[in-house]
MIMARTI-703035 format. One record per residue (C-alpha): residue in one letter; x, y, z. Coordinates in steps of 0.02 Angstrom, whole numbers, plus 32768, in hexadecimal, padded with zeros to 4 digits. Layout:
<marmars>
AXYZ;...
</marmars>
This chain:
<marmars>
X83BBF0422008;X835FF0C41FD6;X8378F1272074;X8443F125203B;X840EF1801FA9;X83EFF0DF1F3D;X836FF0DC1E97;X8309F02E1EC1;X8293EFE21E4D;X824BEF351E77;X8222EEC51DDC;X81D8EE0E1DD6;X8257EDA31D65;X8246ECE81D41;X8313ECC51D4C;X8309EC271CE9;X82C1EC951C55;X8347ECD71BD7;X82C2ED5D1B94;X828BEDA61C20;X8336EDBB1C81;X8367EE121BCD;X82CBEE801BF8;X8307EEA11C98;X83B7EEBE1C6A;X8380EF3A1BD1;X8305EFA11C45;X83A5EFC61CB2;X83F4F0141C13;X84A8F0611C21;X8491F0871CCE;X84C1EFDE1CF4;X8567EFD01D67;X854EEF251DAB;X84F9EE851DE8;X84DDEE311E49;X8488ED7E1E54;X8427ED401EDD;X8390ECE31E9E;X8382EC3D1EE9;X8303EBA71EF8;X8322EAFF1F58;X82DAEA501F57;X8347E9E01FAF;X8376E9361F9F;X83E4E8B31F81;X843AE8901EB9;X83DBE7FB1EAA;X832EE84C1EC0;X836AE8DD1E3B;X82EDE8E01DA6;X82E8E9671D14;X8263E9CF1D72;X82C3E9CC1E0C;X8361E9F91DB1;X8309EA871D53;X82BAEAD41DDA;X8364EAF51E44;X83D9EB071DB2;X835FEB8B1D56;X8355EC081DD0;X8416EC061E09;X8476EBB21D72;X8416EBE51CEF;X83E0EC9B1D30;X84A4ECB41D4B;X84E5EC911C8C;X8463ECE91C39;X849BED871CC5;X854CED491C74;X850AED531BB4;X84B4EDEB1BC0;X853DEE5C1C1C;X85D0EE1F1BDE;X85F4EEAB1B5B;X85BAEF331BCA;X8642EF861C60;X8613EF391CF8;X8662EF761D95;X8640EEC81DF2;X85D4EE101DC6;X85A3EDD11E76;X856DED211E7A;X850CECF11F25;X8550EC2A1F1E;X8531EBB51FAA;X85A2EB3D201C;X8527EAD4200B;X858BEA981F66;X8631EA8A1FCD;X862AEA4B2083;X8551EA4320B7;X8511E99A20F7;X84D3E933206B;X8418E9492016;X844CE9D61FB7;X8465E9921F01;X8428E9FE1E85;X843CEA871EF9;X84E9EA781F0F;X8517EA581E53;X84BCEB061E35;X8533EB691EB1;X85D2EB161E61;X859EEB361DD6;X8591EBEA1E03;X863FEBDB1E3B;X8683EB9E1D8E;X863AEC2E1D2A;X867CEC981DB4;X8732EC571D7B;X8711EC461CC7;X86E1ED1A1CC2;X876DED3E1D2F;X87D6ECE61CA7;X876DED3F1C0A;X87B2EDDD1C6D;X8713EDFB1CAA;X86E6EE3D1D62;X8695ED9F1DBC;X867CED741E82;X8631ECD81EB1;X85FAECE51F7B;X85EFEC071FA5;X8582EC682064;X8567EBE320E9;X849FEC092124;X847AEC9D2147;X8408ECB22205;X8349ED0221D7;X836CED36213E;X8366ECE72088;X8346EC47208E;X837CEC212137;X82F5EC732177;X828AEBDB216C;X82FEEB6C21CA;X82BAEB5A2287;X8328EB64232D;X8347EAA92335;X838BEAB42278;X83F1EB3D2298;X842FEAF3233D;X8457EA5922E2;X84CDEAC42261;X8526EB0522FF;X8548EA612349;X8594EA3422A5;X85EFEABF22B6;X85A5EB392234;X854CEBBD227A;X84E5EC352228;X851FECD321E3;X84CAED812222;X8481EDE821A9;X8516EE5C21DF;X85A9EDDC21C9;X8558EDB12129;X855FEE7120CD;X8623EE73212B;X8640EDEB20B7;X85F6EE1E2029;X8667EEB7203C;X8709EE5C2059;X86D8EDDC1FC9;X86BCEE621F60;X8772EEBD1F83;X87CEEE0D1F6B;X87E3EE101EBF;X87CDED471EC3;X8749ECF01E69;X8705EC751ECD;X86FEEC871F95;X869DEC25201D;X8668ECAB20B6;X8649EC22212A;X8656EC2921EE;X86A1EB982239;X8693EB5C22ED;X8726EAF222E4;X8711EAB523A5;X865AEA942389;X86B0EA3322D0;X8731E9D12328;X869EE98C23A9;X8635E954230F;X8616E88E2312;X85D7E8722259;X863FE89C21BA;X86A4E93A21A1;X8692E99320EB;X8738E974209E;X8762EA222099;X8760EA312148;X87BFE99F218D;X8863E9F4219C;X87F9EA782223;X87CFE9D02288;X8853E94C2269;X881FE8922295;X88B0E895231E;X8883E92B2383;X87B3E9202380;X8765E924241A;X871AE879244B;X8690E8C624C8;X86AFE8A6257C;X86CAE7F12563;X8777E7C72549;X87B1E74724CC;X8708E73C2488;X873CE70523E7;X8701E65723C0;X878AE5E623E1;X87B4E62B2481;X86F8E63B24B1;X86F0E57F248D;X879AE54924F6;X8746E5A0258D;X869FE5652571;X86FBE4A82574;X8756E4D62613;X86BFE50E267C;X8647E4A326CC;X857DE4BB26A7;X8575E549270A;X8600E5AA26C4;X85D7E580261B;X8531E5CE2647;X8571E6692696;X85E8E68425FF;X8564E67A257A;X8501E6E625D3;X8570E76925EB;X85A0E75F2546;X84ECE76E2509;X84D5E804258D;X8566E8592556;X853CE85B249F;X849DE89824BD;X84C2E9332531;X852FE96324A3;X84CCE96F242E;X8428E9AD2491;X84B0EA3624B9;X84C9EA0A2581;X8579EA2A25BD;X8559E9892624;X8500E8EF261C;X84BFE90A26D3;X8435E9692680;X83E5E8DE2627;X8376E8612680;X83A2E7A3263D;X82FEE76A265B;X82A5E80F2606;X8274E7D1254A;X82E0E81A24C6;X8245E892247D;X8214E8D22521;X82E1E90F2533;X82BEE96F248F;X830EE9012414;X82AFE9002360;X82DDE8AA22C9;X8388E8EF2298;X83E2E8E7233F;X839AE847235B;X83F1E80522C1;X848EE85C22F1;X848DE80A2398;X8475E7682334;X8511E79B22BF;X857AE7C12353;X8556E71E23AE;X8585E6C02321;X863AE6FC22FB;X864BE6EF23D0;X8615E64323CE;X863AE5FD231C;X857FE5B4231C;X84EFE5C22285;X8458E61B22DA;X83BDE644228F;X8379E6DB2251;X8307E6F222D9;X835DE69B2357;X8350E74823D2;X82A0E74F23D8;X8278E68E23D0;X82EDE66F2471;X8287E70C24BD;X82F9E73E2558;X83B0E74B2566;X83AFE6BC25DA;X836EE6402554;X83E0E68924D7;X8469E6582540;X8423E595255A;X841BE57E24AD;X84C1E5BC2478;X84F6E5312501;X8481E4B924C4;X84CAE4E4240B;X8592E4E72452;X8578E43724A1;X8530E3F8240C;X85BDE44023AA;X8650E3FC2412;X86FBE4752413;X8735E4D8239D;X87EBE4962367;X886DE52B235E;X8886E51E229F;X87D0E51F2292;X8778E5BD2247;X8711E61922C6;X86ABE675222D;X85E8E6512241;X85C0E5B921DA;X8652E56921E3;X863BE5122289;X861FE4582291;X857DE46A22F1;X84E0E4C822B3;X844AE4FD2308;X8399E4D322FC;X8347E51F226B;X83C6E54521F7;X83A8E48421A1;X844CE4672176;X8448E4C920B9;X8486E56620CF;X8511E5BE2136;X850DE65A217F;X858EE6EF2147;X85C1E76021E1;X855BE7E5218D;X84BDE78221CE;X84ACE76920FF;X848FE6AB20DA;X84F2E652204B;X84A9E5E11FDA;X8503E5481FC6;X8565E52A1F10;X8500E4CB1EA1;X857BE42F1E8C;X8540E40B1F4B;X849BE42D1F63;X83EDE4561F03;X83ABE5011F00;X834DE50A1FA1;X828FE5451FB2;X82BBE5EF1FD5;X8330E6001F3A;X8295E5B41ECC;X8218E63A1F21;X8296E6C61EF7;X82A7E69C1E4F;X81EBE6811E24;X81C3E73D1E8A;X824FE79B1E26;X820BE75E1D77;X8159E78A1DB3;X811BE6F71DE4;X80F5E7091EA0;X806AE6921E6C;X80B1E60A1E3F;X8143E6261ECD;X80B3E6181F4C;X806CE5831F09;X8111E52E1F2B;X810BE55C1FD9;X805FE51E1FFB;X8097E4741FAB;X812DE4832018;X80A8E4A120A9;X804DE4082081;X80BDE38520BC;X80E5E3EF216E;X8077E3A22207;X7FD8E3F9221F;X7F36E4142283;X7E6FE4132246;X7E4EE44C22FA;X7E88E4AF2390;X7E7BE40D23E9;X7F05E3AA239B;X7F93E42223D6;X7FE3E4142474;X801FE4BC248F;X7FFEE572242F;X8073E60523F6;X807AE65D24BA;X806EE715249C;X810DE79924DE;X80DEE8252531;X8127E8BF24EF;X80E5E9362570;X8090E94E25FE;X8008E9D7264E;X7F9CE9CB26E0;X7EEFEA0E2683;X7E90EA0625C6;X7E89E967256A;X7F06E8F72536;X7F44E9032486;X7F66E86A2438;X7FC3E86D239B;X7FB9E7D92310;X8056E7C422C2;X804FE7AC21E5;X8042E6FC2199;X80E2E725212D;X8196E6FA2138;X81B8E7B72191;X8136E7962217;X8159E79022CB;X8143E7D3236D;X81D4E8442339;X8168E89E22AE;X8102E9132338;X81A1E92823A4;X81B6E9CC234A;X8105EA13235B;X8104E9DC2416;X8190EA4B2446;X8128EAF8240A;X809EEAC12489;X80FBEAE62528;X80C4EA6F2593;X801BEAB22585;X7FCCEA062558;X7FDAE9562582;X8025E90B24DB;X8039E84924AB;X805BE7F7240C;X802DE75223DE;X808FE6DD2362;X8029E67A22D2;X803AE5BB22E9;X80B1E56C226B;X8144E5CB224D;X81BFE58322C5;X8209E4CC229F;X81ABE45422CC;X8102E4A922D3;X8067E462229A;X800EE4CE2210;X7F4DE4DB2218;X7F0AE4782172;X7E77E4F3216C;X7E29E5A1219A;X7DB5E561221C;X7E52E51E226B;X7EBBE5B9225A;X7E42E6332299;X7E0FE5BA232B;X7ECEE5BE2356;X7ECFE666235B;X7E39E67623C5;X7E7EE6242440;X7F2EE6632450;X7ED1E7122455;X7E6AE6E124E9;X7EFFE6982549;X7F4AE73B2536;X7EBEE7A2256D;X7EAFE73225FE;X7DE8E788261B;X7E31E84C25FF;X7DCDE8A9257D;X7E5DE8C124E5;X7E69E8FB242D;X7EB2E88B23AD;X7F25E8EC233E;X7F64E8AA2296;X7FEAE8EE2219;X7FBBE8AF2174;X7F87E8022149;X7F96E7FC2205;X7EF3E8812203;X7E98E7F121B4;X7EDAE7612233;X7E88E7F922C8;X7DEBE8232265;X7DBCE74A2244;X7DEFE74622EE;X7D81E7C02344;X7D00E77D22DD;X7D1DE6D1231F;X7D23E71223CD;X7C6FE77423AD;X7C11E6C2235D;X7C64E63E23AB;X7C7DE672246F;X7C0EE7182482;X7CC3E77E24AC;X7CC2E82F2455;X7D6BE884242F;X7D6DE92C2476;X7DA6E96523CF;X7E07E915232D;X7E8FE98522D6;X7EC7E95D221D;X7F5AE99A21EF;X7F67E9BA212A;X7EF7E902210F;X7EC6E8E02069;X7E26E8822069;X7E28E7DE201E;X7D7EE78E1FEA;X7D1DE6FA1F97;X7DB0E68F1FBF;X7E42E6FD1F53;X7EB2E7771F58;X7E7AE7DA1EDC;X7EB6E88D1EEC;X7F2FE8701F67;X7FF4E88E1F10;X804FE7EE1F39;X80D2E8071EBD;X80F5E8A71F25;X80CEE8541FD8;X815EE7C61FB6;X81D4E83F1F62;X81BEE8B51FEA;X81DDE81B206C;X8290E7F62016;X82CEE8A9202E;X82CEE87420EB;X8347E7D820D8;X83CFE85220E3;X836EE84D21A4;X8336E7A321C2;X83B7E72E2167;X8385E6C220E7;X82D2E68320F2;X82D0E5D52129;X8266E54420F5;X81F5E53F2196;X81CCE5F92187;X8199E5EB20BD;X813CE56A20BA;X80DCE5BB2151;X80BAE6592107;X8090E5E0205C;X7FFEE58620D2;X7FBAE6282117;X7FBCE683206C;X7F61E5FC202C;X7EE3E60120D1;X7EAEE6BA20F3;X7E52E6D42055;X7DEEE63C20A3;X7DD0E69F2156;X7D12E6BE216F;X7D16E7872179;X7C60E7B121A0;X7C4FE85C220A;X7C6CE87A22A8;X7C30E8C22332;X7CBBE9192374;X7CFDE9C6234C;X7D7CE9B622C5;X7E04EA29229D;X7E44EA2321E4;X7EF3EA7C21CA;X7F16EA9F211E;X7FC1EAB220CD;X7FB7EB5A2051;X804AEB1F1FE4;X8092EA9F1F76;X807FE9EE1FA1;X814DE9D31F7E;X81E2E9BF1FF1;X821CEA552030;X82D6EA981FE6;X8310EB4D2027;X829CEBAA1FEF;X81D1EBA12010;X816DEB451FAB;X80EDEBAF1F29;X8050EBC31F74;X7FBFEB421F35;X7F39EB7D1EC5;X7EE5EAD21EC1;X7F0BEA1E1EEE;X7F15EA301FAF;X7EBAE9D32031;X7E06EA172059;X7D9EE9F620F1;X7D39E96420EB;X7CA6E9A0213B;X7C38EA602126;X7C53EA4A21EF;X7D10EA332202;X7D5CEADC222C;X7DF3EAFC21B6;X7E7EEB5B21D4;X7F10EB612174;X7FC3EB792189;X8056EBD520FB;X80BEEB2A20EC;X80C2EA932080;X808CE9DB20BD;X813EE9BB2107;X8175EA71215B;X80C2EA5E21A3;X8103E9FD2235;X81C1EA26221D;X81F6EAD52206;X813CEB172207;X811AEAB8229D;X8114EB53230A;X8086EB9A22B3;X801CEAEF22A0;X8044EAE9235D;X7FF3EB99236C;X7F55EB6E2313;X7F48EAC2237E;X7F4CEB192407;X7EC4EBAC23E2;X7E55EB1F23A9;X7E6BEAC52434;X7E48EB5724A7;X7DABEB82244A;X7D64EADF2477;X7D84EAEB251C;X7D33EB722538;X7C9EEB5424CA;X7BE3EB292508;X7BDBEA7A2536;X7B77EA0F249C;X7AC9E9CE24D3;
</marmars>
């Protein structure tokens, strides 16, 4: 700007703060022409997790920072008002809710001046590639937006806009690129305001014709066992070239599990969402990832369509409405084609034991919410001893490299937890390391819980050594996961003389003398319900886990260990990341445990850490890693 011959000062204002955008508005003086507004701040989520603070701290910088912009220039001759809106308050996926009511808002006072007389442009930008706060937002994310058929602006298309926004003379505009062949291939809901670019008639069903679910159903009655087969499974192929971005599904392998193809937890719900309004059938959340490989996707969508029985022509073919259900959804909610469950009315069923959970986190008591799940826990089968169960979690490999040791990633004792929760931060190693991840017992229907911590962490042991299989490895855990590897290594050390080549903590708060003092569970479990918008509805089996385990890893024994330990440390606030970075921390973080654990740290917050940060947690893995490797052997 200033090499155009501009004047540019740069001056620190709290938007939110009538006085001190007055002090910035009064040190401009009469040389003021225009404005315009571009402060933002994001923390997504959903209306019903919406509290005052979250409300405030979205609102403040956009709604508020814009009228007291309005307030304070209204009587002086401004050549233009520019308001930098969002379509995130017109046709973005839901998770957005004080976010969007901001930018509409925005859009209103945009109208209102324009009616006062007064010069007013409200810009509604889709997201905008590297820059503002797009620029946090990985490849997958932004690959995601194209498939939807919203691409990112360039910084170039972006200032065009502004330009030709500017010159409309209209108040309220929405410069947002539209992919409408990418739109019309979509398979969940369309944004209202878009349906007309992608009518119901004329959107492209894939490469599978008359997938829709009554016709899928009338074939799937016609064929014998091997054509049902070969139809669900090009179905399931199909849908999940498309959106891993293959022009055919020749490029998948149906036996390949769905994390080693590159699915994480996003497109694995999609593919879930698009399978159900194909085949009319309830599926659970995690129904990708728990049926592991394409091929077993497409035997239990068999299994589920047999069970079912046809779909009758009058019948709906929305998800949820089908007369057969799959295992795991219980029976007490249905599915919306959105992947968002519905709660049932209240004049036919109770409030389930995720609704009372919710309700006890979002009035602040996350304590009380998880004693309900651990009393929910209590009358599941469990186990005192390794010996009493049959069979263990099996681990899924998520890569693959012929030297180094094997990293073996713990998944988190909460609702979120999964396999799926390291998919991210395996693709930034580049098949430089042999990767598994390992399950915790219990969250799966029909699993037995362990009733104590001797149990659990004797569990654990021994799904770790079946996975090493004799190989030196590294256990890795993300979270409370860090203190399911770090009681595990432990374990390994006392009980069967096997020393970890290393143990990595990722952002693990310590927990000690049997509590959880210190570590922010109203945060933790608010956090975890931003990501229904991902996973579905949380179901019974999965709470009641994640109650159990809460209840058991303040019990792990957590003496040192021998092994090298890596603590990664998260530099900003412990909150769930909107569209903007989180402030950095100036206390309350989680520390190394031990003088000897070498600490590095990482600019994210506890979730981005393994989401859009995962590239640079990746990075510090991986130096770690290689600085063991090459170190002096230990005596």
């Amino acid at each position: 700007m200033r090499g155009l011959g501009a004047e540019v000062s740069v001056v620190a204002c709290d938007m939110s703060d009538r006085s001190a955008v007055a002090g910035v508005v009064e040190g401009v003086g009469s040389g003021l022409v225009g404005v315009v507004h571009a402060a933002g701040a994001g923390d997504n989520g959903l209306v019903g997790s919406m509290d005052g603070a979250r409300l405030d701290r979205v609102l403040g910088a956009k709604a508020d920072g814009a009228w007291y912009l309005h307030e304070l220039t209204r009587e002086r001759e401004l050549a233009f008002f520019v308001l930098f809106s969002s379509a995130g308050g017109s046709v973005l996926a839901a998770g957005q809710a004080n976010y969007a009511a901001a930018n509409v808002f925005l859009d209103a006072l945009a109208v209102q001046r324009r009616a006062e007389g007064l010069p007013a442009t409200s810009l509604a930008y889709g997201l905008w590639a590297g820059a503002g706060m797009g620029q946090w937002l990985g490849e997958a994310d932004l690959e995601r937006m194209r498939r939807q058929g919203l691409p990112a602006l360039q910084p170039d298309q972006g200032l065009a806009l502004f330009d030709a926004g500017l010159a409309s003379g209209k108040a309220a505009l929405v410069p947002l690129p539209i992919d409408v062949t990418a739109l019309r291939t979509r398979t969940d809901t369309i944004p209202a305001l878009l349906r007309d670019l992608a009518p119901t008639t004329t959107r492209r069903r894939s490469t599978v014709s008359k997938a829709d679910a009554t016709s899928l159903r009338l074939r799937f009655a016609q064929a014998d066992e091997a054509g049902q087969e070969a139809l669900l499974m090009e179905l399931v192929l199909d849908r999940a070239a498309t959106l891993l971005g293959y022009s055919s599904a020749d490029a998948l392998d149906a036996q390949r599990d769905f994390l080693e193809s590159g699915f994480d937890s996003l497109s694995a719900m999609e593919l879930r969402n698009a399978l159900m309004k194909d085949t009319g059938l309830r599926l659970p959340p995690m129904v990708v990832f728990d049926s592991k490989s394409p091929t077993e996707l497409a035997r239990l969508l068999r299994t589920d369509l047999l069970a079912a029985g046809p779909l009758a022509t009058g019948d709906s073919a929305e998800p949820g409405t089908s007369a057969g259900s799959s295992g795991g959804t219980g029976g007490t909610q249905s599915a919306t084609a959105t992947g968002q469950a519905v709660a049932p009315s209240a004049d036919r069923q109770p409030e389930t034991l995720r609704d009372m959970f919710h309700a006890a986190v979002v009035s602040g008591r996350a304590d009380k919410g998880f004693a309900l799940l651990q009393a929910a826990a209590d009358v599941r089968p469990g186990f005192g001893s390794v010996d009493e169960i049959d069979r263990l979690p099996a681990a899924v490999r998520l890569a693959d490299a012929p030297e180094g040791p094997h990293l073996i990633c713990l998944s988190t004792p909460m609702a979120t937890g999964g396999v799926h929760q390291h998919a991210r931060l395996v693709s930034h190693f580049g098949g430089r390391h042999k990767i598994s991840a390992l399950p915790v017992p219990g969250f799966l229907a029909g699993e037995s819980l362990p009733t104590s911590s001797d149990a659990a962490v004797q569990a654990l042991a021994r799904s770790v050594l079946d996975t090493a299989g004799g190989e030196p490895f590294v256990l890795l855990g993300y979270s409370s996961g860090g203190t399911l590897a770090y009681a595990t290594a432990g374990h390994l050390e006392r009980e069967y003389g096997v020393r970890p080549a290393g143990v990595i903590l990722l952002d693990t708060f310590k927990v000690h003398d049997g509590g959880s003092d210190g570590v922010p569970l109203d945060g933790l479990a608010l956090g975890m319900f931003e990501k229904e918008a991902v996973f579905g509805r949380f179901d019974s089996s999965r709470l009641s886990a994640m109650g159990r385990w809460v209840e058991l890893v303040p019990q792990l024994p957590l003496n040192p260990v021998e092994s090298p330990v890596l603590f990664v440390q998260c530099t900003q606030s412990f909150v769930p990341d909107g569209d903007d970075m989180s402030p950095d921390l100036v206390d309350g973080r989680a520390e190394p445990w031990e003088a000897a654990h070498t600490l590095r740290t990482v600019r994210a917050n506890h979730f981005t850490l393994v989401e859009d940060r995962a590239e640079e947690t990746a990075q510090v893995i991986d130096a770690w890693l290689a600085s063991q490797e090459s170190a002096p052997a230990a005596e």
